[in-house]
SERO-4910 file (N, C-alpha, C, O; in steps of 0.05 Angstrom, whole numbers):
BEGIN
 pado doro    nc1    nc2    nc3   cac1   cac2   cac3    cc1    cc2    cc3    oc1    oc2    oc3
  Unk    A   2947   1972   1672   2930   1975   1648   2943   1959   1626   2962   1968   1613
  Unk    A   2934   1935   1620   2942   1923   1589   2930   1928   1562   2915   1915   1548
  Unk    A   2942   1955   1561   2934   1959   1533   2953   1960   1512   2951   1963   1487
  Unk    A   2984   1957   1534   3013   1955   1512   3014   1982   1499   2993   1990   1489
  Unk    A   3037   1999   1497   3051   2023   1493   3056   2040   1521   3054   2031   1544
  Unk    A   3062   2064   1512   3064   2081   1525   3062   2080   1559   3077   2080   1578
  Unk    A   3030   2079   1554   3015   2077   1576   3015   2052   1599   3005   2053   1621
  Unk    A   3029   2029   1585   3019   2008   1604   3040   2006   1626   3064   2012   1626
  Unk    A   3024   1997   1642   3046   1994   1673   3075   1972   1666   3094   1964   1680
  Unk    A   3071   1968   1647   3095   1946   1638   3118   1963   1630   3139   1951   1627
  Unk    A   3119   1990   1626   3133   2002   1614   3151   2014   1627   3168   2026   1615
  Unk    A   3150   2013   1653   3163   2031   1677   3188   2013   1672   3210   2022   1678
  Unk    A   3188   1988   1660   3222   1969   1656   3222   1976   1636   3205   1983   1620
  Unk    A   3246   1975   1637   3272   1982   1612   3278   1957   1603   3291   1941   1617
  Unk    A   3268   1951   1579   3274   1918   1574   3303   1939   1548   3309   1962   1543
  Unk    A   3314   1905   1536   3330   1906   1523   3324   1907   1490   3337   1915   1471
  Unk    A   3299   1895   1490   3290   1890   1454   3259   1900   1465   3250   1893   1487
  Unk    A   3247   1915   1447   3212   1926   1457   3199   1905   1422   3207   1903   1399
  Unk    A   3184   1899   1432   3166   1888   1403   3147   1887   1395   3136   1867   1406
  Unk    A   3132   1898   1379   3112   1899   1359   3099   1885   1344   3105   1881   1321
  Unk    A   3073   1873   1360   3066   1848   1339   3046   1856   1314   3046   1844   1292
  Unk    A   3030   1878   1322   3004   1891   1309   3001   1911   1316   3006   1918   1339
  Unk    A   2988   1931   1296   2978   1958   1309   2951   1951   1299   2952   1938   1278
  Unk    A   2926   1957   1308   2898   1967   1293   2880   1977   1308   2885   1982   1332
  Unk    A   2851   1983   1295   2839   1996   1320   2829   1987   1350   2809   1973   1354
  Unk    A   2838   1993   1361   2830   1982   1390   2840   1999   1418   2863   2002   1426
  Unk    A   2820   2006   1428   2825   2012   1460   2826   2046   1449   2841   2063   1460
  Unk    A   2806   2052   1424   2810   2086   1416   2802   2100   1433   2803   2123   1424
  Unk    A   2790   2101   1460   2796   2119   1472   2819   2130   1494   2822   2151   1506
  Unk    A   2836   2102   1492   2861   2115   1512   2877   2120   1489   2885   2144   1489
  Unk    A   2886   2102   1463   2903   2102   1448   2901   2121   1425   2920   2124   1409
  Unk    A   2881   2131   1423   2877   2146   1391   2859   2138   1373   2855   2114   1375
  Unk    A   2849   2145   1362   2837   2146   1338   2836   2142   1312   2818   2141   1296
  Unk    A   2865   2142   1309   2882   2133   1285   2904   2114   1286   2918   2115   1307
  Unk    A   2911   2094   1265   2932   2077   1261   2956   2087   1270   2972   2075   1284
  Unk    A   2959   2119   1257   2988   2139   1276   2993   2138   1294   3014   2130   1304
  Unk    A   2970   2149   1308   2962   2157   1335   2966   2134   1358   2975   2137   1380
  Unk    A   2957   2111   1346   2961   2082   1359   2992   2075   1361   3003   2065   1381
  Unk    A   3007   2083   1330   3033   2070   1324   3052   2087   1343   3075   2083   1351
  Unk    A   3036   2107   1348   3057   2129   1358   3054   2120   1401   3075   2123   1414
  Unk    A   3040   2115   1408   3030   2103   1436   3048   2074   1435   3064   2066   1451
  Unk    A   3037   2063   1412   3052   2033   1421   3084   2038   1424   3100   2030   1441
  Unk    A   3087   2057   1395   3120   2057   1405   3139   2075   1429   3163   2081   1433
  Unk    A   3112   2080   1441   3126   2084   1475   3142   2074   1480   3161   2089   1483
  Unk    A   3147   2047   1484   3162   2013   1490   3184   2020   1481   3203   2012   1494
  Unk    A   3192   2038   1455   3216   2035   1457   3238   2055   1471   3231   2079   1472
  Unk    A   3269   2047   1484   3282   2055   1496   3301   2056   1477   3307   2042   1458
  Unk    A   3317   2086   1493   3344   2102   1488   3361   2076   1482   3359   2055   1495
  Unk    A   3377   2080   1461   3401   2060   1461   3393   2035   1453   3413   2023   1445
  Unk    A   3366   2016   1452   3358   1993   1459   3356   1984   1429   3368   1993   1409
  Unk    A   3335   1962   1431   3329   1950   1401   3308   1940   1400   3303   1929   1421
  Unk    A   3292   1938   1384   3262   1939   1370   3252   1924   1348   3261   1930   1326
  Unk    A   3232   1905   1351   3223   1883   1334   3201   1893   1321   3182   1898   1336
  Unk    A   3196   1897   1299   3166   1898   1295   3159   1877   1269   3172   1862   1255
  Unk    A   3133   1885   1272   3124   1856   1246   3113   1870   1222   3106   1892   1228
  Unk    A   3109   1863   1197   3093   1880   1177   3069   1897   1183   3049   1888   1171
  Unk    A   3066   1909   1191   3055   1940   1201   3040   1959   1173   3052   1963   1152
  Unk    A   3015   1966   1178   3012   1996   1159   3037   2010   1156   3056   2005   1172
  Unk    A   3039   2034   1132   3057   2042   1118   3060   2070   1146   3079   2078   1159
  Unk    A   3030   2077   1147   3035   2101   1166   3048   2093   1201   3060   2109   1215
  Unk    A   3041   2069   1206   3051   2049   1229   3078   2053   1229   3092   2066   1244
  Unk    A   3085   2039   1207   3117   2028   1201   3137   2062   1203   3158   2066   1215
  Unk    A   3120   2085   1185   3129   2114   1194   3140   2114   1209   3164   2110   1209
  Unk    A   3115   2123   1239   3116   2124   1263   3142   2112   1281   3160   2122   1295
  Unk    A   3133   2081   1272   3159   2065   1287   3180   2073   1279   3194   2073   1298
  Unk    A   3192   2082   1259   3217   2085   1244   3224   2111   1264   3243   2108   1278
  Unk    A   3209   2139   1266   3223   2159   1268   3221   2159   1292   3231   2179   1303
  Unk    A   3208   2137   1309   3213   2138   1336   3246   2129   1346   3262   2138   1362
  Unk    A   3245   2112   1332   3271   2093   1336   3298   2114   1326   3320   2115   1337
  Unk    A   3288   2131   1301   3311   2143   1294   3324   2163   1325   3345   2164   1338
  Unk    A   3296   2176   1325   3305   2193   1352   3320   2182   1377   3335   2195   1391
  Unk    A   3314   2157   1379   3325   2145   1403   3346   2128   1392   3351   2108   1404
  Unk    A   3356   2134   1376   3385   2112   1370   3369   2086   1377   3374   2072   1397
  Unk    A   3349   2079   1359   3338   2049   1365   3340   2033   1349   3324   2034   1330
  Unk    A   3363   2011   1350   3372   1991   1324   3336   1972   1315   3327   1954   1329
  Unk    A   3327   1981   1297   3300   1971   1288   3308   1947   1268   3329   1947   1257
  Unk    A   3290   1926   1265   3295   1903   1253   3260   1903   1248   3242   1906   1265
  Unk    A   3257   1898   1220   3230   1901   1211   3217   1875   1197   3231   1863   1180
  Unk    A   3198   1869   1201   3193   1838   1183   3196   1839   1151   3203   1860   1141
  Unk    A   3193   1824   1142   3194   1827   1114   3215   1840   1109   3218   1832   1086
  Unk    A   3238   1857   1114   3253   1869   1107   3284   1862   1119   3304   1859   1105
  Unk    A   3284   1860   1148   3294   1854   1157   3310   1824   1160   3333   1818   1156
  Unk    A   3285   1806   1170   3285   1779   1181   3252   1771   1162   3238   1789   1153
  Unk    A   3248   1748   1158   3225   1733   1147   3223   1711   1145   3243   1696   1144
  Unk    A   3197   1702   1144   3196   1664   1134   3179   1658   1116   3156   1668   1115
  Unk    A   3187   1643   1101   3177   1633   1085   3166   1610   1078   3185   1598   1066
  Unk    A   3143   1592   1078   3142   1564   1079   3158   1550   1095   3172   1530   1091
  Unk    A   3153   1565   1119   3167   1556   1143   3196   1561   1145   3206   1550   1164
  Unk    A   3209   1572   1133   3241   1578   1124   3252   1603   1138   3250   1624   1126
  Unk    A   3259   1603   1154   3270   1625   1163   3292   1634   1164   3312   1622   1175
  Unk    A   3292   1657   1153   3312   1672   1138   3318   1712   1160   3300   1727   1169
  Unk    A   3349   1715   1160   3351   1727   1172   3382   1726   1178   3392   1705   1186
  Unk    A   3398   1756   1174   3427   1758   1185   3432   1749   1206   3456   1747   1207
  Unk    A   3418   1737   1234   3418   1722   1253   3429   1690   1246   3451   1682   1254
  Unk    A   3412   1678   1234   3403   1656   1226   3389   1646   1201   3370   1657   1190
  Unk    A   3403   1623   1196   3375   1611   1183   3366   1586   1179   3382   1569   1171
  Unk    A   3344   1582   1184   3332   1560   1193   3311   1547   1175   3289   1558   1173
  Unk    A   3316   1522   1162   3297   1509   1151   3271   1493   1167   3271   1485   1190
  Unk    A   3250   1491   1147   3228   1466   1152   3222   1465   1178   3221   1445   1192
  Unk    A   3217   1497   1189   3209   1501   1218   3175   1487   1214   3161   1480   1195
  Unk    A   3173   1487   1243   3138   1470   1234   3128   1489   1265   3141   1489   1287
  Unk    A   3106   1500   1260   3095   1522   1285   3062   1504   1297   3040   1501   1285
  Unk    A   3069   1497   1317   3036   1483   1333   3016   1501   1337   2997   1495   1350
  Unk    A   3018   1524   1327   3000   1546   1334   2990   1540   1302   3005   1533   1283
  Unk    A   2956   1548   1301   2946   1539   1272   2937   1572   1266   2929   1586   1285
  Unk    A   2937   1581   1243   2937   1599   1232   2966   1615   1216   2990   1611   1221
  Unk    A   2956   1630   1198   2983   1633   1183   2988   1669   1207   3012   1674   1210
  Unk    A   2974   1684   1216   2993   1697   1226   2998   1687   1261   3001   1702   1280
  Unk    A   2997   1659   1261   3020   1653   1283   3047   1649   1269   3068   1651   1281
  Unk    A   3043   1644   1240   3074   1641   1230   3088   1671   1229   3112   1674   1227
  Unk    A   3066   1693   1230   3083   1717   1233   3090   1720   1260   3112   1731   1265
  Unk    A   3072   1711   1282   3087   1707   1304   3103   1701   1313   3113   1711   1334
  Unk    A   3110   1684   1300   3132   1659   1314   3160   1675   1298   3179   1677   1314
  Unk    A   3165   1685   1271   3184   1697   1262   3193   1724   1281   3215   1732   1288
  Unk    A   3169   1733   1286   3175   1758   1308   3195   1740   1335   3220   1740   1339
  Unk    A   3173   1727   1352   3193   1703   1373   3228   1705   1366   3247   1715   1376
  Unk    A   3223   1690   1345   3248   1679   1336   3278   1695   1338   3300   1690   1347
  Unk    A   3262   1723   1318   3281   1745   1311   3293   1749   1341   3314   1741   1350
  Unk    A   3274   1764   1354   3274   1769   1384   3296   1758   1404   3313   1772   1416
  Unk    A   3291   1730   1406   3302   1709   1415   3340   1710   1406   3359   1712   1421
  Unk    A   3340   1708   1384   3361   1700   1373   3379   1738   1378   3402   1745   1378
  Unk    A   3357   1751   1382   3375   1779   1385   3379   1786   1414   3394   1805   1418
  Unk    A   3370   1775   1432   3371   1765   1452   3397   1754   1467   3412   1760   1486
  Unk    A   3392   1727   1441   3416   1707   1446   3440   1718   1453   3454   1715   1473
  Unk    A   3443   1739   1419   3470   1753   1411   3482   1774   1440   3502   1780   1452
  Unk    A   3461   1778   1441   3464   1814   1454   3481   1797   1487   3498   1809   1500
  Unk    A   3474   1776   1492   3487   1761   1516   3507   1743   1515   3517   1732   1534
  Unk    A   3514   1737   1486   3544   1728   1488   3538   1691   1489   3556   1675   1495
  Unk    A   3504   1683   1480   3504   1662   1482   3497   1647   1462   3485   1657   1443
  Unk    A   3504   1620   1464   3494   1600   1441   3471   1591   1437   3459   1587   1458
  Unk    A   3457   1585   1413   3435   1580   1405   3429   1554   1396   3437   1548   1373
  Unk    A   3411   1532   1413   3417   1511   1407   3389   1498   1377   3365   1496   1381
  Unk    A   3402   1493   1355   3373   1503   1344   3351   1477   1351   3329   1478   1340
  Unk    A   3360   1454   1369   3335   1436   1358   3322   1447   1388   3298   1450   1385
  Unk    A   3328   1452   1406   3312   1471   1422   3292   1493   1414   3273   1499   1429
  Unk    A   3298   1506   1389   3286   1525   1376   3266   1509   1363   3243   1518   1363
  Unk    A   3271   1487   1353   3255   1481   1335   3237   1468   1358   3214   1474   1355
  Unk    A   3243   1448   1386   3216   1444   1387   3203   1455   1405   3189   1440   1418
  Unk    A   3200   1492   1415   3193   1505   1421   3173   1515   1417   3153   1521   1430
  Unk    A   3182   1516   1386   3169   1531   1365   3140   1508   1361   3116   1514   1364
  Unk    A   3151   1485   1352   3131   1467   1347   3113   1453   1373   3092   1439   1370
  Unk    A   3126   1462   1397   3105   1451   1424   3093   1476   1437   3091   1472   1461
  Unk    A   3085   1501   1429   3079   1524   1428   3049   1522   1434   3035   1516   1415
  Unk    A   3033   1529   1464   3004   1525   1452   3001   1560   1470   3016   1575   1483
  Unk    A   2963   1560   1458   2965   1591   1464   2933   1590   1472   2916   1595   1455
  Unk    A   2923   1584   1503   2901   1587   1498   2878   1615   1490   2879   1640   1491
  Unk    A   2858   1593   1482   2835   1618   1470   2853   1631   1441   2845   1654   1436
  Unk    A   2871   1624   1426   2879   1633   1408   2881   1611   1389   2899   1594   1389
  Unk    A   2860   1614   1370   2855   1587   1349   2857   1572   1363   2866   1552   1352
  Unk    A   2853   1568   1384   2854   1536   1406   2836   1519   1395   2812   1525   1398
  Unk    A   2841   1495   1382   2826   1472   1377   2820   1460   1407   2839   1447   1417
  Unk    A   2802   1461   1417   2800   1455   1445   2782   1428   1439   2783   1411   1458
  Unk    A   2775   1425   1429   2760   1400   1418   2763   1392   1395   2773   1409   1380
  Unk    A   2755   1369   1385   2765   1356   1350   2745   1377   1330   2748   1372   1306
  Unk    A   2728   1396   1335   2705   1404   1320   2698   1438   1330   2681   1455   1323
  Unk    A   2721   1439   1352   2708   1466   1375   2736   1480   1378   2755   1471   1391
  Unk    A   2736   1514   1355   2756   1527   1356   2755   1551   1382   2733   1562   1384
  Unk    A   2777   1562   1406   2765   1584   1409   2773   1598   1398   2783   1589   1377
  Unk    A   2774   1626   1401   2789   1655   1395   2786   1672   1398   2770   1683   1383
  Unk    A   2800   1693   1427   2800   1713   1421   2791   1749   1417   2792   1770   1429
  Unk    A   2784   1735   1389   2783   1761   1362   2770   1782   1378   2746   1787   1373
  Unk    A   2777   1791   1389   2759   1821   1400   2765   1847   1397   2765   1866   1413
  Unk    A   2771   1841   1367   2776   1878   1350   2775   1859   1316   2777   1836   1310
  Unk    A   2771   1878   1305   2765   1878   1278   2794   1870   1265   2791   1856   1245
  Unk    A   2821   1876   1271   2843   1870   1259   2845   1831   1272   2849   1813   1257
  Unk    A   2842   1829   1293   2836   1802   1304   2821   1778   1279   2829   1758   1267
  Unk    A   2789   1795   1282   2777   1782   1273   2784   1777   1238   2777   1757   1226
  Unk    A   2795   1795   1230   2807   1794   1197   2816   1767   1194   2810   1754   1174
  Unk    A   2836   1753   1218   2853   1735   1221   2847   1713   1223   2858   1692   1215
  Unk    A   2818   1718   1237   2805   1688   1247   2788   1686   1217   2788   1664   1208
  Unk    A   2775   1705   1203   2766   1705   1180   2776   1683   1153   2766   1665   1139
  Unk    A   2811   1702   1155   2820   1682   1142   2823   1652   1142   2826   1637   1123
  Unk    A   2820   1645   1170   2828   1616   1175   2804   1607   1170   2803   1584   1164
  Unk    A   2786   1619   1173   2755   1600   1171   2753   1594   1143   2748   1572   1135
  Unk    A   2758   1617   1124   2752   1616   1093   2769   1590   1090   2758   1571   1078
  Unk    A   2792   1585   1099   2814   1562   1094   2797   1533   1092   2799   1514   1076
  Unk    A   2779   1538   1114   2780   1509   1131   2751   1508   1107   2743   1487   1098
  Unk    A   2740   1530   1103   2717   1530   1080   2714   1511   1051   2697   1496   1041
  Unk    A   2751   1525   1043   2757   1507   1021   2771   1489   1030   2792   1490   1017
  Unk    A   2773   1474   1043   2774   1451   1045   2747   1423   1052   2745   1399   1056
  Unk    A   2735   1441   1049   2704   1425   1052   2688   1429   1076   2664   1429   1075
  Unk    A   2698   1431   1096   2690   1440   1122   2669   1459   1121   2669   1476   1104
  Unk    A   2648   1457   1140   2615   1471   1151   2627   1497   1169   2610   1500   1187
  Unk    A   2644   1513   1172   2641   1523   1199   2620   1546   1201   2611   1562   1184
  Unk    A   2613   1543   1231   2603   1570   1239   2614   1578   1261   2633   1566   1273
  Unk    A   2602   1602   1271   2608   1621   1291   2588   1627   1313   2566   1634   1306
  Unk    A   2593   1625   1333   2586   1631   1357   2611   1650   1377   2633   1646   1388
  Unk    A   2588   1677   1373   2598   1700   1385   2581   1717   1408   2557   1723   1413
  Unk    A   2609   1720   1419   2594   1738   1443   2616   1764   1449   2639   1761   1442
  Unk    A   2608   1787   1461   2625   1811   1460   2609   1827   1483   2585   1824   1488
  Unk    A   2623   1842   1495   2616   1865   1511   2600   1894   1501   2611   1907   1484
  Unk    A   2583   1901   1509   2565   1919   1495   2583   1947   1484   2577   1963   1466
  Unk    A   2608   1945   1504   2624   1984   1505   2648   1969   1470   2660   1986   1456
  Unk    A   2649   1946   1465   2665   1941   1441   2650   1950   1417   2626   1953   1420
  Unk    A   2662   1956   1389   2643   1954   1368   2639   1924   1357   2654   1912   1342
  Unk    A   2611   1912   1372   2605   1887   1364   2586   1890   1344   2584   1870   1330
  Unk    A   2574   1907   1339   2562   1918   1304   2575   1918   1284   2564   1911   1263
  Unk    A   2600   1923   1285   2625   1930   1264   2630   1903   1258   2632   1897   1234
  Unk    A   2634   1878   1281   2648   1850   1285   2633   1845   1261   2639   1845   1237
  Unk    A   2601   1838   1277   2585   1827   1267   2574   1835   1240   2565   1814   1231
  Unk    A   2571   1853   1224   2573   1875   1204   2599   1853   1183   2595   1839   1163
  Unk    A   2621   1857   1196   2644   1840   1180   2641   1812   1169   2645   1803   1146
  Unk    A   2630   1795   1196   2630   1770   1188   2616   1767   1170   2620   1752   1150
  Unk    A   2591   1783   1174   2569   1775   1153   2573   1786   1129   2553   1786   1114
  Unk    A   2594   1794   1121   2591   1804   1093   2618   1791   1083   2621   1788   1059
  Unk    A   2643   1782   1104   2662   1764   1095   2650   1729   1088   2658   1715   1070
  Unk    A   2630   1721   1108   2621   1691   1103   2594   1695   1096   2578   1685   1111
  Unk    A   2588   1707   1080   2564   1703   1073   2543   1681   1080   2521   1686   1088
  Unk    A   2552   1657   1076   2544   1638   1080   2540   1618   1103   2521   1602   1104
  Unk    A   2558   1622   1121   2558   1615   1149   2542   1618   1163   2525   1635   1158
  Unk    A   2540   1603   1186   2515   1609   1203   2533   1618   1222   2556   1608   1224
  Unk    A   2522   1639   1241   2525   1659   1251   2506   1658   1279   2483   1667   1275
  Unk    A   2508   1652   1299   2497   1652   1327   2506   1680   1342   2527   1692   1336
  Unk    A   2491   1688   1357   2503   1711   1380   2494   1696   1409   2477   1679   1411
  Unk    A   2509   1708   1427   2505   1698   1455   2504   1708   1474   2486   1719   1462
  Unk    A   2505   1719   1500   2510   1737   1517   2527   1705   1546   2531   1681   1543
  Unk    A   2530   1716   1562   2547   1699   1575   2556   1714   1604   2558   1738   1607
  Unk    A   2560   1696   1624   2559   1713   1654   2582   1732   1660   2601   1724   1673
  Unk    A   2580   1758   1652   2600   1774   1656   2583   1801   1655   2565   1804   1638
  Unk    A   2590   1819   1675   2571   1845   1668   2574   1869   1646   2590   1885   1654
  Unk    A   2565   1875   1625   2567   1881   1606   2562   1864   1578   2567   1867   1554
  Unk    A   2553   1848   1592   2561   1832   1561   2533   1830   1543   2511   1834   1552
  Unk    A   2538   1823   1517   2519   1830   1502   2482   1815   1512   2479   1792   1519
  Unk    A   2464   1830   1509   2438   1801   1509   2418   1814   1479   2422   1832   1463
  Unk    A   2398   1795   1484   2378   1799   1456   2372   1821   1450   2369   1826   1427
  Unk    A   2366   1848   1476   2365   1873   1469   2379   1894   1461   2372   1917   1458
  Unk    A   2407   1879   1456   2426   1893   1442   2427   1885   1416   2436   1903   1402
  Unk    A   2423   1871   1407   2429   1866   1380   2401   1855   1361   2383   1841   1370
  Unk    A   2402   1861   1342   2377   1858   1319   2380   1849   1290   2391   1863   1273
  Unk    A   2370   1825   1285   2370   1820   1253   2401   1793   1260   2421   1789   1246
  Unk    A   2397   1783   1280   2416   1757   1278   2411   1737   1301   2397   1747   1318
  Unk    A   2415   1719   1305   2400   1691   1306   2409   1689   1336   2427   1674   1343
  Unk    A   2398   1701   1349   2409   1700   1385   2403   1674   1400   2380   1666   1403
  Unk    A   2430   1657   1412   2427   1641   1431   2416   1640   1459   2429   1623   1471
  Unk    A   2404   1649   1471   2398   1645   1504   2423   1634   1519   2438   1645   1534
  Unk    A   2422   1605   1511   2442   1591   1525   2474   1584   1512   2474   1571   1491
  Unk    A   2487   1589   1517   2519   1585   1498   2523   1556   1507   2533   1541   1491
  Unk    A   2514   1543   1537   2525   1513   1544   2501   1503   1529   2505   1488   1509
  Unk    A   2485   1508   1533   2465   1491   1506   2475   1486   1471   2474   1469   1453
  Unk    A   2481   1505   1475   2482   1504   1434   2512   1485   1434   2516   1466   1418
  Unk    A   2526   1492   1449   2548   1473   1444   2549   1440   1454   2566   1423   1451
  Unk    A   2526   1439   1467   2524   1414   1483   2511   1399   1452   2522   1381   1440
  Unk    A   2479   1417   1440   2476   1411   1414   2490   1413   1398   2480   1399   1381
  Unk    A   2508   1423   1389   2524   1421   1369   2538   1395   1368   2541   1380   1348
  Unk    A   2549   1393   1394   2566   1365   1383   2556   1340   1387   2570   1320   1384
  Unk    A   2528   1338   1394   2512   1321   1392   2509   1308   1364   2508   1284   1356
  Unk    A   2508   1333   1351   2483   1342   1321   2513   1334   1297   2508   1318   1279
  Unk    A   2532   1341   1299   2551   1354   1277   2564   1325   1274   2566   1305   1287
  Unk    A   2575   1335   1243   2589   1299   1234   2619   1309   1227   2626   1333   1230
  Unk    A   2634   1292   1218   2660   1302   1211   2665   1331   1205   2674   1347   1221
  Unk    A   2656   1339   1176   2651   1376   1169   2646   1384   1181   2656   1406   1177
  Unk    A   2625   1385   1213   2625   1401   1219   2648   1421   1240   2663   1409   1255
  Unk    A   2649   1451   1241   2665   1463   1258   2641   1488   1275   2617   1493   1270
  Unk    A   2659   1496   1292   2659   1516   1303   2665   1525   1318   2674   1510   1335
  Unk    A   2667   1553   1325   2696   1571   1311   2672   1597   1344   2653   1611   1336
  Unk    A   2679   1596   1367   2672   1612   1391   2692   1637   1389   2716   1637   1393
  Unk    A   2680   1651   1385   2694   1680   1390   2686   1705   1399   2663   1705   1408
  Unk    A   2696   1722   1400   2691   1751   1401   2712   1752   1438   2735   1744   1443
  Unk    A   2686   1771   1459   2714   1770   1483   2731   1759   1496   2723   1738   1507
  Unk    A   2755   1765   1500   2772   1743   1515   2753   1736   1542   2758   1714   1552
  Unk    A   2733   1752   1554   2720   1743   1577   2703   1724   1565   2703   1702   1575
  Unk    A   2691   1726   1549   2665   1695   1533   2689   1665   1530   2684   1641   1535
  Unk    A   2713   1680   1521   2726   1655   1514   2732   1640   1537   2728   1616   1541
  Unk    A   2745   1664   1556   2748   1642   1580   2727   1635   1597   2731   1618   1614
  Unk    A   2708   1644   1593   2692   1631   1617   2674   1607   1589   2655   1596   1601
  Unk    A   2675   1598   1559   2672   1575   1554   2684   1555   1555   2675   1531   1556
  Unk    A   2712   1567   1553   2732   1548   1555   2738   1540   1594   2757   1524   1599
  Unk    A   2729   1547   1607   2729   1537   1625   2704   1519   1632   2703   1504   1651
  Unk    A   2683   1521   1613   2658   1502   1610   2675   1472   1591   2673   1450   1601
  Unk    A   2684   1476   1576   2686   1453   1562   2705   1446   1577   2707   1421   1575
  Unk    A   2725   1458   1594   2748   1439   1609   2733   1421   1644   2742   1408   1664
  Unk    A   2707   1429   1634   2692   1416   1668   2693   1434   1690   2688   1428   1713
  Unk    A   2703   1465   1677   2703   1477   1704   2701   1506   1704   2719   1519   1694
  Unk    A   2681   1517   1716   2676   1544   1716   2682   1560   1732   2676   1552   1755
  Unk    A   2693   1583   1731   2688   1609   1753   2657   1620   1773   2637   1633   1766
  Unk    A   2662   1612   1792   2642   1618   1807   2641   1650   1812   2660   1660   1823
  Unk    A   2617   1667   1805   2613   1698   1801   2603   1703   1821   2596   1726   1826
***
């Protein structure tokens, strides 16, 4: 089960450092119902004696994590407090490292990559080994992550976003690429058992202005026209993108999201090659 904490089959190892990239709502019926309730599941992961990464977290999150770790003698290292970066600067009793440059586009891959880093370098220590930094640096900077802000084409983002803390992220990056003059829109597709009302609910009141497609796509469950009402439904997802990049001039973007199953089975359309169902 990958749902990460407690519960997941990953957990039966005893790693050395457990880490925390995000808590938010997602997977509430195995995990909870609440940000606590979640913080308190994820921090399953951590072990007796061990050590623990997490990243800027809710206040009631960061709680959770804390008095987990107290109980277990768990040396905790917290973002922002701990270790951080700044305009690429990374700063931290480990290390510190200037004019890092991250290939992953979005600003919370730069919280990613500080998490990596911390990790890594605590890692390093805990084994008695040296840290070579231009290795670090072009790690960091040859870093790709499919279906995650993947520019998979000069004009064609994927992502992803398939929870509302996700989509916050991809939100921000679109508003970015907004002010900078850029057209984007969205083309989304989601599984009917997700809250794709909530997604969709968000975007449209974060981009007002955007154009906004829905899609359904070959996977069972997944959304079609009789699920959803009052938004601009595609039939075909290889159509609209075959038109799109026909149609679109420099400004234009767009920005495929919602399930990791839509993403991969587009992104295996635009790479020439599909999963046979």
């Amino acid at each position: 089960m990958g749902i990460g904490g407690l519960l997941d089959t990953t957990n039966v190892v005893t790693g050395e450092i457990a880490v925390i990239t995000s808590i938010g709502l997602d997977h509430q019926e195995t995990l909870g119902d609440s940000i606590a309730a979640i913080a308190e599941q994820k921090a399953g992961i951590f072990k007796a004696g061990k050590k623990a990464v997490i990243a800027k977290l809710p206040s009631e999150a960061r709680l959770v994590c804390q008095k987990k770790a107290d109980s277990l003698a768990v040396d905790l290292y917290q973002a922002g407090q701990d270790f951080s970066t700044l305009n690429g600067n990374f700063s931290s009793s480990l290390a510190n490292l200037s004019q890092l440059k991250i290939g992953l586009e979005g600003a919370y891959q730069q919280e990613n990559a500080t998490l990596a880093l911390q990790t890594f370098l605590l890692f390093m220590r805990e084994g008695k080994e040296a840290v070579d930094e231009q290795v670090v640096r072009q790690a960091l900077e040859k870093t790709h992550w499919a279906g995650r802000l993947e520019r998979i084409r000069p004009q064609i983002y994927l992502d992803g976003a398939h929870n509302l803390p996700a989509l916050t992220r991809l939100v921000e990056f679109i508003k970015g690429k907004e002010q900078e003059g850029y057209r984007p829109q969205v083309l989304f597709g989601a599984l009917k058992r997700k809250d794709y009302q909530g997604m969709l609910a968000y975007l449209t009141e974060k981009l007002p202005q955007m154009e906004l497609k829905v899609t359904g796509f070959d996977y069972q469950g997944s959304l079609d026209e009789t699920d959803v009402t009052g938004y601009d439904i595609v039939p075909s997802y290889r159509k609209f993108i075959s038109n799109f990049e026909e149609r679109a001039d420099m400004q234009d973007l767009l920005f495929v999201t919602g399930s990791l199953y839509f993403i991969s089975e587009v992104r295996g359309y635009l790479l020439g090659y599909e999963q046979i169902n």
